[in-house]
BALOFI-465132 format. One line per field, with one value per residue (C-alpha): x, y, z; residue in one letter. Coordinates in Angstrom, 3 decimals, m for minus. Layout:
east X; ...
north Y; ...
up Z; ...
type A; ...
REM end
This chain:
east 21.150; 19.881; 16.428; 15.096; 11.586; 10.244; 8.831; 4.864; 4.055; 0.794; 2.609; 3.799; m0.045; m1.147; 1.125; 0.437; m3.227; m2.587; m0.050; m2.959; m5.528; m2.775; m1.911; m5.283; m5.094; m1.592; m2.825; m5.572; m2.753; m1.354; m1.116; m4.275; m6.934; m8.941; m7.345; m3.735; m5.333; m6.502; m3.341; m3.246; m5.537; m5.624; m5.164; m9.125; m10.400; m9.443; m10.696; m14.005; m12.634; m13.408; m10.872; m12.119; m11.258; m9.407; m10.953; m8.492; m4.888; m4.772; m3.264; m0.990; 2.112; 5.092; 8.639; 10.109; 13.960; 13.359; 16.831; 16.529; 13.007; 12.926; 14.648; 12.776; 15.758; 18.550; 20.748; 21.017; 19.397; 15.837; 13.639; 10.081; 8.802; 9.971; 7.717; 4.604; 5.846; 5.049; 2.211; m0.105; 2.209; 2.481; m1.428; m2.291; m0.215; m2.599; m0.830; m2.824; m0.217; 3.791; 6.252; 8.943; 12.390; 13.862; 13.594; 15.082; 18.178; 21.051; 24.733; 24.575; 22.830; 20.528; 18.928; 18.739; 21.287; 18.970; 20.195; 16.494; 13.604; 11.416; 12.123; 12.825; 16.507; 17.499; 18.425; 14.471; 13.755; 11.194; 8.321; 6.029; 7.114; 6.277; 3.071; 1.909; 2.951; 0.473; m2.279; m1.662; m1.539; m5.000; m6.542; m5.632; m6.611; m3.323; m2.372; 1.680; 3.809; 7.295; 10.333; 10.480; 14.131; 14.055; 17.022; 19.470; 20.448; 23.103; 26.379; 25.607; 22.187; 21.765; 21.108; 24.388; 26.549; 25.234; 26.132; 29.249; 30.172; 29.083; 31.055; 34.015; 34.094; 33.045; 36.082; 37.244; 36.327; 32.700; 29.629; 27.344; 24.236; 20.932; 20.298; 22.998; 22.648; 19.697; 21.259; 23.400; 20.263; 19.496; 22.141; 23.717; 26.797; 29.645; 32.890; 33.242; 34.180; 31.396; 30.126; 29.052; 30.314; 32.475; 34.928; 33.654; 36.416; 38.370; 37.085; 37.660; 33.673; 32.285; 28.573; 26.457; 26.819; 25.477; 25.271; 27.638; 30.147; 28.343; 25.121; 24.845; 21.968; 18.997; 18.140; 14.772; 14.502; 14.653; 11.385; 12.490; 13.678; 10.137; 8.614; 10.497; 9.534; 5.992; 6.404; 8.317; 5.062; 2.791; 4.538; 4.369; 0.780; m0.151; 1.106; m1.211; 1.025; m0.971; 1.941; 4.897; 7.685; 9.855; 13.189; 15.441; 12.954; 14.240; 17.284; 16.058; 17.635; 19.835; 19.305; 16.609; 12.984; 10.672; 11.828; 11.553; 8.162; 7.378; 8.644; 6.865; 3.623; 4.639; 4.927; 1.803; m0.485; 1.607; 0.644; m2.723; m2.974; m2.355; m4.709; m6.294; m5.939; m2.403; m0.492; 2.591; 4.590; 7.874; 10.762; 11.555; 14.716; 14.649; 12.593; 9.124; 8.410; 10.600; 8.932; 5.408; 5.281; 5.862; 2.114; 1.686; 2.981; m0.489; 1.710; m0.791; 1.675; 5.707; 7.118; 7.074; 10.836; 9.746; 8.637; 11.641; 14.700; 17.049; 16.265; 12.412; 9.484; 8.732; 11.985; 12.779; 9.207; 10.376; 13.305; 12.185; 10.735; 7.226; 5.256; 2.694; 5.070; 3.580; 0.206; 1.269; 3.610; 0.323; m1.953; 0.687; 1.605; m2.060; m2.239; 0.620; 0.450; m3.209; m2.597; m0.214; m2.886; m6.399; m6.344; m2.739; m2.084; 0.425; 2.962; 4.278; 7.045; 9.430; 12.302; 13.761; 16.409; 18.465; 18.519; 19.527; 17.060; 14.803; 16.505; 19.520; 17.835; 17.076; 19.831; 18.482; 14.684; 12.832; 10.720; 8.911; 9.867; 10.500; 6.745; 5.349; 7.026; 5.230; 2.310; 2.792; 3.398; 0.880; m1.622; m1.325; m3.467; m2.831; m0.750; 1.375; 4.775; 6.773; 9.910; 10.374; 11.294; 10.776; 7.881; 10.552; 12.646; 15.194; 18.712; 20.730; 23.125; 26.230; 26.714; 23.946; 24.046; 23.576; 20.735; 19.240; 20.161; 18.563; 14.435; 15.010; 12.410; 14.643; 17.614; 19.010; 20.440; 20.093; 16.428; 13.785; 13.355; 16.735; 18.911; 22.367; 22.534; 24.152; 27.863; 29.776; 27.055; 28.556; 27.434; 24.110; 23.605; 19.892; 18.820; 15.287; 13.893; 13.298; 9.763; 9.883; 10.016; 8.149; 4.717; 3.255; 4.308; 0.836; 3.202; 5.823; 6.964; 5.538; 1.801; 2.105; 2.558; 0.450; m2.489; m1.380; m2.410; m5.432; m6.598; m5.191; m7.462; m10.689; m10.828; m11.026; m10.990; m6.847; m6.333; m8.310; m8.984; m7.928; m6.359; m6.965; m5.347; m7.336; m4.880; m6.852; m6.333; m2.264; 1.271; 4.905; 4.553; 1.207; m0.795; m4.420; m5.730; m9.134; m9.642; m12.155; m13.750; m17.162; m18.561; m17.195; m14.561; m12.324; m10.188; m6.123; m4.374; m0.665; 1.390; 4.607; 6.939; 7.569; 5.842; 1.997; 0.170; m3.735; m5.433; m8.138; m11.179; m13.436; m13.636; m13.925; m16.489; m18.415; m15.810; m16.608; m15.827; m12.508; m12.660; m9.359; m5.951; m2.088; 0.094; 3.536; 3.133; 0.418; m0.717; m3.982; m5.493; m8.497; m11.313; m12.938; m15.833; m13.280; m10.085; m8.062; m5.330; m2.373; 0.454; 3.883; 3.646; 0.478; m2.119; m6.007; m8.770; m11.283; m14.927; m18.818; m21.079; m23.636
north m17.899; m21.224; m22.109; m25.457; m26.215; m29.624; m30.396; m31.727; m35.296; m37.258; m39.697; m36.604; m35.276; m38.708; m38.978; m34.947; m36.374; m39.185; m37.035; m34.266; m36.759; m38.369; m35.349; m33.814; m34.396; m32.830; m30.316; m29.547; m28.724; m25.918; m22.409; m20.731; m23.676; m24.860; m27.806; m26.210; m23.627; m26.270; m25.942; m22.257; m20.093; m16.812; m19.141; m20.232; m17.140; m14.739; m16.816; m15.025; m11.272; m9.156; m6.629; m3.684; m1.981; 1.177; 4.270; 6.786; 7.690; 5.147; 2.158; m0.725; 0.153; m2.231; m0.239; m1.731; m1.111; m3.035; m3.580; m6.058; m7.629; m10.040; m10.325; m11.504; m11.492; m13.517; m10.272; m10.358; m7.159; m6.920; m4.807; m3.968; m6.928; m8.733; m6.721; m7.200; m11.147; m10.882; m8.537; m10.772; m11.917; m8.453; m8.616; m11.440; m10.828; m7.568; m4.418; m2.010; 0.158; 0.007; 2.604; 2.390; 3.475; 5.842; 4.319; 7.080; 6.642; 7.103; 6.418; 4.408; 1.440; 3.416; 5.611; 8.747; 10.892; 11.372; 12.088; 12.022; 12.895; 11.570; 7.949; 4.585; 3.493; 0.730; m1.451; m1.583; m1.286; 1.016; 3.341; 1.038; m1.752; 1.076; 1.830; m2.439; m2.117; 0.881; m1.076; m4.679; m2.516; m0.820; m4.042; m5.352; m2.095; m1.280; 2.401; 3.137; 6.384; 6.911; 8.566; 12.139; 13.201; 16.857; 17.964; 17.220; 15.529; 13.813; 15.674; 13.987; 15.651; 17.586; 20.854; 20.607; 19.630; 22.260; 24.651; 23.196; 23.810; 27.627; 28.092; 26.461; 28.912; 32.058; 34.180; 34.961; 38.342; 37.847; 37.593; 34.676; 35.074; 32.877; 34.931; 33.715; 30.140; 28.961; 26.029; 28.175; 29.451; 25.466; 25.254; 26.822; 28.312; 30.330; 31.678; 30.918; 27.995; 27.666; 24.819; 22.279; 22.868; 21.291; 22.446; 22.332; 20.942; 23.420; 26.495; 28.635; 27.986; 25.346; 24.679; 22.972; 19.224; 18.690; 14.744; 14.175; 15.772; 14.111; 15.199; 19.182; 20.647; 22.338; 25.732; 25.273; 28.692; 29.410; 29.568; 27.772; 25.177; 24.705; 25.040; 21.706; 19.946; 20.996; 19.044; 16.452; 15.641; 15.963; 13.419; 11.174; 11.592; 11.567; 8.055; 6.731; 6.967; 8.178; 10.258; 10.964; 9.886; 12.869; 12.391; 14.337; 17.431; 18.499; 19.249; 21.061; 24.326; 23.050; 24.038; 26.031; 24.379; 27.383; 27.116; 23.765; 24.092; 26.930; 25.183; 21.900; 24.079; 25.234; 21.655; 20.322; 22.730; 22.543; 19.123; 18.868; 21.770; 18.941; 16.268; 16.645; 13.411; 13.487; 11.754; 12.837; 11.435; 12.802; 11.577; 14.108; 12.139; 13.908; 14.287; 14.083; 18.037; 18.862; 16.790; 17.791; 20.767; 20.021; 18.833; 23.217; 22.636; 20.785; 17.508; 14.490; 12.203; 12.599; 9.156; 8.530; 8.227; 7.935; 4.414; 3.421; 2.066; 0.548; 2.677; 3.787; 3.292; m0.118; m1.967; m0.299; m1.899; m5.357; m5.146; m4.212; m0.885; m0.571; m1.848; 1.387; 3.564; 2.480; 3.287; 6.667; 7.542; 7.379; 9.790; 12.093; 12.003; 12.146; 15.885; 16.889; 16.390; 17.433; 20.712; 21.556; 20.195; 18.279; 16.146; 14.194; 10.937; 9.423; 7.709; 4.649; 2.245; 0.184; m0.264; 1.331; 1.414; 3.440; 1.205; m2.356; m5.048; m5.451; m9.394; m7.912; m6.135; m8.672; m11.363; m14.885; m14.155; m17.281; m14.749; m14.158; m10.409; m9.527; m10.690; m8.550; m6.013; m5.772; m6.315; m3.199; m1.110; m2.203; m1.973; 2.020; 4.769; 6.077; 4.612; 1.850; 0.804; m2.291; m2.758; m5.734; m8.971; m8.061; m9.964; m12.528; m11.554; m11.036; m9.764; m6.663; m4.100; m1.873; m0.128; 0.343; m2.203; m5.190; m3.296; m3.707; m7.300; m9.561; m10.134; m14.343; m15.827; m18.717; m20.146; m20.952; m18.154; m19.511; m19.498; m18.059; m14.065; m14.371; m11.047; m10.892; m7.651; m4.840; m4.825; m3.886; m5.451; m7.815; m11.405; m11.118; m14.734; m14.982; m16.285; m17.443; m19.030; m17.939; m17.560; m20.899; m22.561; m19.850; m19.977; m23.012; m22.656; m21.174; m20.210; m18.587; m14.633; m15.033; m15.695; m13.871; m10.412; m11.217; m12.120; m9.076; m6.927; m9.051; m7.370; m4.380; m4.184; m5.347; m2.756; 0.651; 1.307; 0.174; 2.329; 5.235; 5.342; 7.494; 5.635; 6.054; 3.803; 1.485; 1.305; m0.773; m3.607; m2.377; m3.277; m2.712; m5.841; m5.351; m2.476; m1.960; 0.328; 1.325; 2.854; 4.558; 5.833; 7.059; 5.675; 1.973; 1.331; m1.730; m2.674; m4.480; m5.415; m6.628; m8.689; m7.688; m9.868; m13.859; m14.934; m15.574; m12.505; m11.756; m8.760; m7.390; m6.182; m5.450; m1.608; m2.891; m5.206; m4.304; m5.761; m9.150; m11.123; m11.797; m10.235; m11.318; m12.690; m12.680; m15.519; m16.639; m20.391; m22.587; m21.334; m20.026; m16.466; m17.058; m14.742; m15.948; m13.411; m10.099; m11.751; m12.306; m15.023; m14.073; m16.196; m14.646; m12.532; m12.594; m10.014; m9.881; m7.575; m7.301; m6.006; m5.684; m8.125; m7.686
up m17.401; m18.773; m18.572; m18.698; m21.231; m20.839; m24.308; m24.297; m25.303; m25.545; m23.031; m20.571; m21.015; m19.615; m17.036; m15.799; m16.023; m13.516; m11.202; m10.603; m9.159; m7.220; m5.706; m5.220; m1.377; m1.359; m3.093; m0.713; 1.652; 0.110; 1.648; 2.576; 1.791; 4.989; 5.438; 5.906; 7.957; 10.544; 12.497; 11.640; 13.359; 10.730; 7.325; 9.046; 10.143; 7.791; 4.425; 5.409; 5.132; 2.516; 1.086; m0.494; m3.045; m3.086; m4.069; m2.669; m1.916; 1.368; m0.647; 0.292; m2.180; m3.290; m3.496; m6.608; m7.613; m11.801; m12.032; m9.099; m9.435; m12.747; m15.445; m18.695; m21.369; m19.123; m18.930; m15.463; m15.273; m14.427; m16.686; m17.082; m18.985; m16.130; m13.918; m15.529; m15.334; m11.799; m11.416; m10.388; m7.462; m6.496; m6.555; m4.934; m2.127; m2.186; m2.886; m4.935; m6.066; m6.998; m6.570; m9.074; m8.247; m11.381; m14.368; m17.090; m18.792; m16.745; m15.969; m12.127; m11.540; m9.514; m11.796; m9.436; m11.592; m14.550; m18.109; m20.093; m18.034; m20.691; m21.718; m20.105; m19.845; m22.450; m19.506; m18.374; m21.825; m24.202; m23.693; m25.161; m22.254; m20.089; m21.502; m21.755; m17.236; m17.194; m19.263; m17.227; m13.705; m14.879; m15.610; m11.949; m10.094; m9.498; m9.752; m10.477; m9.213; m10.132; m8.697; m9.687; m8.962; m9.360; m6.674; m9.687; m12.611; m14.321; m15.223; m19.310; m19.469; m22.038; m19.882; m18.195; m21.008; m22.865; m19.967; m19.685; m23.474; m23.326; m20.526; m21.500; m24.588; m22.605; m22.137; m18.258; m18.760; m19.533; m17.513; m17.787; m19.446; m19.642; m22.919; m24.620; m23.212; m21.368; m19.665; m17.859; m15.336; m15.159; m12.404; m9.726; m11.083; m9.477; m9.712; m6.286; m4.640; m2.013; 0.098; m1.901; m4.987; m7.619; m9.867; m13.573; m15.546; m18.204; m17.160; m13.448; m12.928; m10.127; m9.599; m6.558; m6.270; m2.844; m3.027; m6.047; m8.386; m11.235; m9.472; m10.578; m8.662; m10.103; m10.122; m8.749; m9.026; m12.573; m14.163; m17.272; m14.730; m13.239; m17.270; m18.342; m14.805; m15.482; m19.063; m17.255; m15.247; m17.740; m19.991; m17.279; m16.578; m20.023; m20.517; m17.372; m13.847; m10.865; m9.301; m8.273; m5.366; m4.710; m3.533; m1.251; m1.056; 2.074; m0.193; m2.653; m0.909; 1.413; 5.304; 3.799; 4.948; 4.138; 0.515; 0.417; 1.521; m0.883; m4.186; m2.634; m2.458; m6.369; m7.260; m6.212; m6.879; m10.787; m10.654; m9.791; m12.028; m14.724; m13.391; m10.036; m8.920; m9.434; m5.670; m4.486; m1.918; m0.668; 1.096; 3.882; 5.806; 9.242; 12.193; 12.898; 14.089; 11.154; 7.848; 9.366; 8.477; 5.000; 4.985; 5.124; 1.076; 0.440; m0.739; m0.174; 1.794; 3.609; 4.108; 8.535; 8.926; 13.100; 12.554; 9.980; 10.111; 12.915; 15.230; 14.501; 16.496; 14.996; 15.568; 18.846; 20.612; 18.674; 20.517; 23.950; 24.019; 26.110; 23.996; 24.271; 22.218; 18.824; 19.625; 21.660; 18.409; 16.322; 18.656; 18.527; 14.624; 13.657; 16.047; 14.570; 11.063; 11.327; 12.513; 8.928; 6.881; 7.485; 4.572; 5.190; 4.282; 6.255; 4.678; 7.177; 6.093; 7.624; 5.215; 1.985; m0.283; 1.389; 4.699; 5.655; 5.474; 8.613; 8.270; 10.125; 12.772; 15.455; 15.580; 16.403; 15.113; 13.995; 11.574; 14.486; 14.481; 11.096; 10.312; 13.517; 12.041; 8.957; 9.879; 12.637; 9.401; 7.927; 10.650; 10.062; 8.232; 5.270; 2.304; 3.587; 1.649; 1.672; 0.041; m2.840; m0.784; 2.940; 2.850; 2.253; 4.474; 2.178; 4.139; 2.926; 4.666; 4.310; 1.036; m1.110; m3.121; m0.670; 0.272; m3.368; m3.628; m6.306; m5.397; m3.692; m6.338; m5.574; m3.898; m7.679; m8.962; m12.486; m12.042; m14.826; m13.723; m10.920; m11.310; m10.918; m8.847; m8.893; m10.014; m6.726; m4.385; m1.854; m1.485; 0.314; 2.198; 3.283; 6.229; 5.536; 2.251; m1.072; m2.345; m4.153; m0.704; 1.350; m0.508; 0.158; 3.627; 6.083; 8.646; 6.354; 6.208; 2.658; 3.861; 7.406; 4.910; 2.691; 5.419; 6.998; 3.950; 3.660; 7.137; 6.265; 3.046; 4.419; 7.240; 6.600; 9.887; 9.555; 6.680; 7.384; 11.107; 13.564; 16.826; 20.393; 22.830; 25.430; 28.328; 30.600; 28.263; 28.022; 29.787; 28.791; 26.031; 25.182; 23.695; 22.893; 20.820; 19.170; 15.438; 14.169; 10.877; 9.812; 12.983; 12.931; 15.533; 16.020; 18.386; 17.692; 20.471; 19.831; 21.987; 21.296; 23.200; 22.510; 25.767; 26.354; 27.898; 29.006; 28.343; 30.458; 28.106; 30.718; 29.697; 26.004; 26.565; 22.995; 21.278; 21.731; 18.649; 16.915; 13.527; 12.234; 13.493; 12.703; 14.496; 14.508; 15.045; 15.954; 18.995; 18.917; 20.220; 22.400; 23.448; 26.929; 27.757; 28.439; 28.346; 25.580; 25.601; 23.296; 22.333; 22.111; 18.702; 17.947; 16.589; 16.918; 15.403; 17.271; 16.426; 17.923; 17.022; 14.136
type X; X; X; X; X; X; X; X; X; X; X; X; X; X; X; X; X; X; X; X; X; X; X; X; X; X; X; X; X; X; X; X; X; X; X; X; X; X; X; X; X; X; X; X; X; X; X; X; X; X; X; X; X; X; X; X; X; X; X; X; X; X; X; X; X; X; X; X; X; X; X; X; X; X; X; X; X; X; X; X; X; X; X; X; X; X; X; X; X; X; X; X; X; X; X; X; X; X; X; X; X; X; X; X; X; X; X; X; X; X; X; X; X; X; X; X; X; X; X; X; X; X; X; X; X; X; X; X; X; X; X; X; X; X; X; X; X; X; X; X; X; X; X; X; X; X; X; X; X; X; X; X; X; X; X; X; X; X; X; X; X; X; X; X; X; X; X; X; X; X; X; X; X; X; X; X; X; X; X; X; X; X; X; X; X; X; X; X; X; X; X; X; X; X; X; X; X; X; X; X; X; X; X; X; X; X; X; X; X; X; X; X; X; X; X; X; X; X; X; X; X; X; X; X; X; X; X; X; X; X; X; X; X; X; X; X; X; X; X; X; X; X; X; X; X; X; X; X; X; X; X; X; X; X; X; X; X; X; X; X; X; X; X; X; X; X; X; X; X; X; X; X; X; X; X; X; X; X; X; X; X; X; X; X; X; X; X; X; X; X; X; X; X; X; X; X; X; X; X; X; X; X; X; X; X; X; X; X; X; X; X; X; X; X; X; X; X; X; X; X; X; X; X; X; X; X; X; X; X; X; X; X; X; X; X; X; X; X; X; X; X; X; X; X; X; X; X; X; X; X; X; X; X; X; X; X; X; X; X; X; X; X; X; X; X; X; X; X; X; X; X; X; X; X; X; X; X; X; X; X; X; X; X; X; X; X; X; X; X; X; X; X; X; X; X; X; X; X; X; X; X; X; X; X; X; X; X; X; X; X; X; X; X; X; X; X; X; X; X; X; X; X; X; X; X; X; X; X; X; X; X; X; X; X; X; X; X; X; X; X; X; X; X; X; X; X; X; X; X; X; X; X; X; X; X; X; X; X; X; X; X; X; X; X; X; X; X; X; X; X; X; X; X; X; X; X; X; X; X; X; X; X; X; X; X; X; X; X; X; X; X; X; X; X; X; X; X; X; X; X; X; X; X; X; X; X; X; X; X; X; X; X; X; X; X; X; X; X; X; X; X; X; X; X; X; X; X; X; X; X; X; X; X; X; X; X; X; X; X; X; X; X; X; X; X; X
REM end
């Protein structure tokens, strides 16, 4: 990838001189300044908020797959220099913490079939890259956790080829023993051909590979097993990341939930053993009744698969659903999850890795929906992801790989930080604009998500509160709820349709002063003693006066 230097001059200084005062009116416009805002209502009522800053485990949190994001050294192949390139984007836009997707050495292009559990892959680059992130994330209040893929490794890691080897030479009339080799009680082993399991090459043994042949399962059993994960964390910890993302734990003994929930309990308790401020967060992919009760384990947070996807709470409403159901889902979740443990911390997203891009979901969409829909996941308690580039709106779908496309920094692919994507991705054809076009824009994705965290991080009442619905002010395409935390309550009411609607406040009367506001276009939201005019996909906060 080329990239373009133009070379300083005392004429080009002059002439730089002379362009900025010719352009100080245009640049008066840009995103976010007063004058821009004129036309659009939140750019003018939100400059006033506040955000405040985070002093617990209910964050805003940016999902970032490195390999993807920004590439520093023209590769193709984003890497962690690249990252810390663009930290202050990821902070202005007003995350507070990043989740990286595996960075250890490994064979894919996804990094989830680990080979070293204690270094950075060469791709991303070094330790010490990883250790300048830390330092430039500290100095921005930004706290980092990292996947922690403990369900298996890589068929090349050390453990398993070592296991491999010794039973390769072990002759067919011999038992197995963990004395003689200690990678053989790393893995699940058998003579047997059982479900899930693989044949291991030159010899009549086959082990569990549940996801992949070149995916061996641990032993999560084996006490040496939990020993080196122990050290895994620990070396993780020691060089300054606040936690951990666990993948797949509802696999960790397949069909099995009460040992999942047992080694979970094992693993937590290990880890905040180590440093008691030590987050986890775990990805639980099934149903609501079922991942709740993994909150008995004492984990901090489960990722809320209900509101995800295609087909979760969030998308179905956009699409038609009554409107009430988002609210309704959240009365019930906080009950439920409650009831395993007191001190949850949700976990709401809308998209991952592992799913198509929200861009796909609702054919036709101005950007109308896709930005609703972020803000509706980020108008929920606890710790809040988004993945890299939906607040773009970047596209993504099918196999994997679309769905890990290249971060849209611009529409030139031979741009400074543009990645070339994975190797067997698809081409990905976006349907709204890159960032370079996007951020100067008030009434872009861009600056709808990143006013939309702005809310989100001035009220703790969003990220902390616990929600009651105000169905006086409700119908099937708008919903009215109130949150509340340590006696401050404020009341959101969403129209969730593209047509105008009312709401009666008359039963809400205290809340009689728009606090803060999310729109779509130019149409304003207007509060007329208790009724509140909403334009078609609009937001508003609303609070008591001082």
């Amino acid at each position: 990838m080329k990239k373009n230097h133009l070379q300083k001059s005392g004429i080009c200084a002059l002439l730089a001189v002379l362009a900025m005062c010719a352009c100080t009116n245009k640049d008066s416009e840009a995103a976010g300044s007063p004058s821009a805002a004129s036309s659009v209502q939140m750019m003018e009522l939100n400059q006033n908020l506040t955000p405040v800053k985070a002093d617990d485990d209910f964050r805003s949190t940016y999902e970032v797959f490195v390999y993807s994001f920004a590439d520093s050294d023209n590769d193709g192949i984003g890497d962690l220099k690249g990252l810390i390139s663009k930290l202050d984007y990821i902070e202005d836009l007003g995350f507070n913490e990043i989740w990286l997707m595996p960075v250890c050495p490994s064979d894919t292009y996804h990094k989830y079939d680990v080979n070293d559990y204690k270094d950075i892959d060469p791709e991303y680059g070094t330790m010490d890259d990883f250790d300048a992130l830390i330092k430039e994330c500290d100095q921005r209040g930004i706290e980092v956790i990292v996947d922690l893929v403990l369900n298996h490794t890589s068929d090349t890691h050390e453990w398993f080829r070592e296991a491999h080897e010794y039973l390769k030479e072990l002759p067919e009339d011999w038992e197995a023993s963990a004395e003689y080799c200690p990678y053989f009680d790393y893995y699940n082993f058998s003579r047997d051909a059982g479900d899930g399991y693989s044949p291991l090459s030159d010899t009549n043994w086959y082990y569990e590979a549940r996801f992949w042949s070149e995916m061996p399962d641990l032993n999560l059993d084996s006490e040496k097993v939990r020993s080196e994960i122990s050290d895994i964390m620990k070396f993780w910890l020691d060089h300054g990341v606040h936690g951990f993302r666990l993948d797949a734990v509802t696999s960790y003994y397949t069909g099995n939930n009460e040992k999942n929930i047992e080694f979970l309990k094992w693993l937590v308790a290990e880890g905040k053993k180590l440093n008691p401020e030590c987050y986890f967060v775990a990805e639980g992919w099934t149903d609501r009744n079922t991942f709740a009760q993994y909150y008995a384990s004492g984990i901090d947070s489960m990722f809320d698969f209900s509101f995800a996807n295609n087909d979760g709470v969030i998308a179905s409403v956009i699409k038609g659903s009554d409107a009430n159901a988002y609210g309704e889902a959240q009365v019930r979740e906080q009950e439920l999850f409650a009831s395993y443990n007191e001190n949850y911390i949700n976990a709401p997203f809308y998209t991952n890795h592992d799913m198509a891009r929200s861009a796909g979901y609702y054919p036709n969409d101005d950007g109308s929906k896709v930005k609703t829909a972020i803000a509706m996941n980020l108008f929920m308690r606890g710790n809040a992801f988004v993945y890299y580039g939906e607040e773009l709106g970047m596209k993504g779908s099918g196999k994997d790989e679309n769905k890990r496309a290249p971060m849209y920094w611009s529409d030139d692919p031979e741009a400074e930080f543009m990645c070339t994507g994975p190797i067997d991705m698809d081409e990905v054809k976006m349907v709204f604009p890159s960032y370079e076009a996007q951020k100067d824009d008030p009434l872009s994705i861009y600056n709808y998500a990143k006013q939309a965290l702005k809310i989100r991080n001035s009220f703790k009442e969003i990220t902390h509160g616990e929600v009651a619905m105000q169905y006086d002010a409700c119908n099937n395409r708008v919903t009215a709820y109130t949150k509340s935390y340590e006696g401050s309550t404020i009341l959101i009411v969403m129209n969730l349709s593209g047509e105008a609607a009312e709401a009666d406040l008359s039963s809400a009367a205290e809340f009689s002063e728009l606090k803060a506001v999310l729109n779509t276009n130019e149409e304003k939201i207007e509060l007329n003693d208790s009724t509140l005019k909403l334009p078609g996909w609009s937001i508003a906060v609303l609070g008591k006066k001082q």
